[in-house]
N, C-alpha and C positions, 0 to 999 in steps of 0.2 A: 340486400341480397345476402342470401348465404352461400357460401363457398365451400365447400368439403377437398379445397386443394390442402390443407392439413392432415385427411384420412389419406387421401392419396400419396403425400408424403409418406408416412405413417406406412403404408403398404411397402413402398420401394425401401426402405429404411429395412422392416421387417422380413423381406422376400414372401409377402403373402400374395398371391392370385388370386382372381375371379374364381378358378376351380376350388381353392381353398374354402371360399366362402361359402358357395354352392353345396359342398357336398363334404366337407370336415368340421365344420362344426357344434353337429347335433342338431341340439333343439333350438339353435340361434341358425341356421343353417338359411342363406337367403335366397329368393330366387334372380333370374337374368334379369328379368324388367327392373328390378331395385336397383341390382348392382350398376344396369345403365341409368337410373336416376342417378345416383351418388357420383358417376363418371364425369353428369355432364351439367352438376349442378343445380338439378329439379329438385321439386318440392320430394321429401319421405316421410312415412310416419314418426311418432316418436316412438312407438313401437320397433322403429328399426335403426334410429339413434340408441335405444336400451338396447338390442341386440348387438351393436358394434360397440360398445362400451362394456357390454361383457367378453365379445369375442377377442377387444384388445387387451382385457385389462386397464382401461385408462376413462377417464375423466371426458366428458363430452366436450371439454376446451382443447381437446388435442385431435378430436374431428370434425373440427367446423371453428370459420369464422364469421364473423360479422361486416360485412362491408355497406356502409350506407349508400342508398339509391341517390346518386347526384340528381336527377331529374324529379325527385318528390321533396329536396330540401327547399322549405322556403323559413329564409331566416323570419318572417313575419309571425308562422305560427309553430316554431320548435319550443321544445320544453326548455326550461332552464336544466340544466345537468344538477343532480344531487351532491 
């Protein structure tokens, strides 16, 4: 699963709002439906991970993490790690 509780940090941290997002940032400028994807954890384009990485300034490891699905890990057929 991906998690966007990093951006949402990132928001509180920065005092940025939903208004912020919607209507102060130009041409990265998002609409509602996104910003309640990003809220609640749904899929987004990478189109709109580019757009929050320009609108913070910051690296897409500081809006989003990775958290593995417990229910699809089968130690039978995982990769060996690099």
């Amino acid at each position: 699963m991906i998690s966007f509780e990093p951006l949402r940090e990132l928001f509180v941290q920065r005092g940025i709002t939903t208004y912020y997002l919607r209507n102060k940032c130009g041409n990265y400028n998002l609409d509602s439906k996104t910003i309640k994807r990003l809220m609640n954890d749904e899929s987004v384009s990478t189109n709109t991970l580019n757009s929050l990485c320009n609108i913070l300034d910051c690296d897409i490891s500081k809006i989003v993490r990775f958290i593995p699905d417990s229910d699809t890990q089968d130690d039978s057929e995982s990769f060996p790690n690099s």
